[in-house]
C-alpha positions as CSV (number, residue, x, y, z in Angstrom):
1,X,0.0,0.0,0.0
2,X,1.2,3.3,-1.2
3,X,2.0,6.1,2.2
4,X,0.0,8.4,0.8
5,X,-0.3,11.0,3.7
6,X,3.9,10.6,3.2
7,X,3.5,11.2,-0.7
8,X,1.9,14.7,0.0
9,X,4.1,15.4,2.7
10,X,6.8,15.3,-0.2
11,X,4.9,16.8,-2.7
12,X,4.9,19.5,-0.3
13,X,8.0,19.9,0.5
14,X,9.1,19.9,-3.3
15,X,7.1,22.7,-4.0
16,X,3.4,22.1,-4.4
17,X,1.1,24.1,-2.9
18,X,-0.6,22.4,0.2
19,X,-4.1,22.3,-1.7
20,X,-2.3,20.5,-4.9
21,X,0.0,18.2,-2.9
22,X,-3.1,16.5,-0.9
23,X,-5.0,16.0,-3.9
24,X,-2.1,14.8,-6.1
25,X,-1.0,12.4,-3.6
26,X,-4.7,10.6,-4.7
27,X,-5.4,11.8,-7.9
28,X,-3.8,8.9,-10.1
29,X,-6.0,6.0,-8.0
30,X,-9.1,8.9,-8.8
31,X,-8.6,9.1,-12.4
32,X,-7.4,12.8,-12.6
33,X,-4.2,13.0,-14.2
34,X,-1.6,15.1,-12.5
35,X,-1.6,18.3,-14.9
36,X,-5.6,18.3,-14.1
37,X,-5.1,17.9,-10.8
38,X,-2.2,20.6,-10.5
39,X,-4.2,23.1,-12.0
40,X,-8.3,22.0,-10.3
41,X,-6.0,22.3,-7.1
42,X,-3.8,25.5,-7.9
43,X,-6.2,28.5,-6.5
44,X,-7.3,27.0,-3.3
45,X,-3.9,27.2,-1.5
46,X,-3.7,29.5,1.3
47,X,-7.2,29.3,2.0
48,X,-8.2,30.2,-1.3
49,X,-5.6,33.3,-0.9
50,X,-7.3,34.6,2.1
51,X,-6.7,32.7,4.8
52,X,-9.8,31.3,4.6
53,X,-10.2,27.2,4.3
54,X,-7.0,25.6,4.9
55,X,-6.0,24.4,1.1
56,X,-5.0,20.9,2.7
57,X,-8.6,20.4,3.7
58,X,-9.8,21.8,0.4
59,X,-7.3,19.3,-1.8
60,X,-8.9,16.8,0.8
61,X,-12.2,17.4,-0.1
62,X,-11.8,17.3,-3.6
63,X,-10.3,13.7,-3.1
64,X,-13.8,13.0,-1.0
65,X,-15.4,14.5,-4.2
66,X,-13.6,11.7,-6.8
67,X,-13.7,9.4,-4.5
68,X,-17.8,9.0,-3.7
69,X,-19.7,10.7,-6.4
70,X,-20.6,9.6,-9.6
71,X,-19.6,11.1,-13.0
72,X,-23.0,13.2,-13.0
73,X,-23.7,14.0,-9.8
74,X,-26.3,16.1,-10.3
75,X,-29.2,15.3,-7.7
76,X,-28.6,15.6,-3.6
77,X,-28.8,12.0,-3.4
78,X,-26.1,11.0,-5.7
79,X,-23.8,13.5,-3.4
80,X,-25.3,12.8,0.1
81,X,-22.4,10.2,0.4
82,X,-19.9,12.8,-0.3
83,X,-21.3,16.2,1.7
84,X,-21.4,13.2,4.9
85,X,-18.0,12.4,4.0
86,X,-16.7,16.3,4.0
87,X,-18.3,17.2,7.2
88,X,-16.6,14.6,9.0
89,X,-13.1,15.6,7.3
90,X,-13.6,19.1,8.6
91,X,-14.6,17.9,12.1
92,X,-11.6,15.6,12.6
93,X,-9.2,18.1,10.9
94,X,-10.4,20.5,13.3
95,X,-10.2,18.5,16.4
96,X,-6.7,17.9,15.1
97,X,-5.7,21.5,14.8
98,X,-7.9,23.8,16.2
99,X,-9.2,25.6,13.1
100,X,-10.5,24.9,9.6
101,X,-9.1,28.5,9.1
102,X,-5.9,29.3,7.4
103,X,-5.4,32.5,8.9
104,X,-5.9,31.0,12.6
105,X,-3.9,27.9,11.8
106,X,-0.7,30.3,10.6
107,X,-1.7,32.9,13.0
108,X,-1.1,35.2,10.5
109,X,-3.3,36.2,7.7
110,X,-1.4,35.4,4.5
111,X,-3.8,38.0,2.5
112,X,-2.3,40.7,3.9
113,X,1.7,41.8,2.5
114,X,2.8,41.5,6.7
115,X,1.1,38.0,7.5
116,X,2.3,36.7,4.2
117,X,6.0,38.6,5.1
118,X,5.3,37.0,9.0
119,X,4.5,33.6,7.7
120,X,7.9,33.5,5.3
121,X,10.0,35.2,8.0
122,X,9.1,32.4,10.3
123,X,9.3,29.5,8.3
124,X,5.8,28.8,9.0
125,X,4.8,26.8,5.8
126,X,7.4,24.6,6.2
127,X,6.9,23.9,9.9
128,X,2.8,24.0,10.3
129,X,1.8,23.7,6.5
130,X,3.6,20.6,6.4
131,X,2.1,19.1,9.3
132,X,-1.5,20.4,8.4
133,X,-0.9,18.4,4.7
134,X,-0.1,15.6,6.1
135,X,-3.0,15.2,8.7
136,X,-5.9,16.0,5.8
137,X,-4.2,13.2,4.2
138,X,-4.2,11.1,7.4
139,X,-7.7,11.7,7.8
140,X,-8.6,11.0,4.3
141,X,-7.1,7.6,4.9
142,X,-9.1,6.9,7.8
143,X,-12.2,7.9,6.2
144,X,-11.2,5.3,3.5
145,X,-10.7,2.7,6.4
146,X,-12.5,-0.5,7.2
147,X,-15.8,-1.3,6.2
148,X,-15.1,1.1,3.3
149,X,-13.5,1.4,-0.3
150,X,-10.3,2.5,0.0
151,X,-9.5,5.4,-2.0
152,X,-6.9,3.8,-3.6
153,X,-9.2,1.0,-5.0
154,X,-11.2,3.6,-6.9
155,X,-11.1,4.1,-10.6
């Protein structure tokens, strides 16, 4: 079984933003190619560039989105699976860290030319962005546990 909460640690780390690195750590096992991905992915990092919803938990709920909901999901029912599925995400997440909210998780807001200064001065991304991408991953994976697909088995 592939680490995946590792793989977007790294993807991280090498330069993806925390919103792309989550949901490319899944996308292949989704059916999203990684240039699709990428891009889908690219504007919600850094809570959507105003601190808003952390872009982990965003990459993570586009995963959730693949993952449960049919290629034309177009009634409630068909995406009741996947809004159950997002609201426990956000709850664990939260539990985790304190916060949904980019801006509270950073303590900075990154919208703002000093919280985005703050936030590089301190080293922030690398030392609470990191952690934040790798527990929406984790949590992904435990939503995919037992008695459930995994979301690697999806195609």
């Amino acid at each position: 079984m592939t680490d995946r909460p590792g793989k977007a640690e790294e993807l991280f780390r090498k330069g993806c933003a925390c919103s792309q690195a989550v949901l490319l750590a899944y996308a292949p096992d989704l059916g999203l190619d990684r240039g699709t991905a990428t891009r889908i992915a690219a504007g919600f990092a850094g809570g959507m560039r105003r601190g808003e919803t952390c872009g982990a938990v965003t990459g993570a709920i586009m995963a959730l989105g693949l993952h449960h909901c049919p290629p034309d999901s177009s009634s409630a029912a068909e995406r009741a699976q996947t809004y159950k599925a997002v609201l426990e995400l956000m709850a664990r997440f939260e539990k985790r860290n304190g916060s949904l909210m980019c801006k509270e998780l950073l303590g900075y807001n990154i919208s703002t030319p000093e919280g985005a200064k703050a936030v590089k001065e301190k080293g922030l991304h690398q030392s609470v962005c990191t952690k934040l991408v790798r527990d929406a991953a984790e949590i992904l994976e435990e939503l995919a546990g037992p008695g459930q697909a995994r979301l690697q088995d999806v195609h």
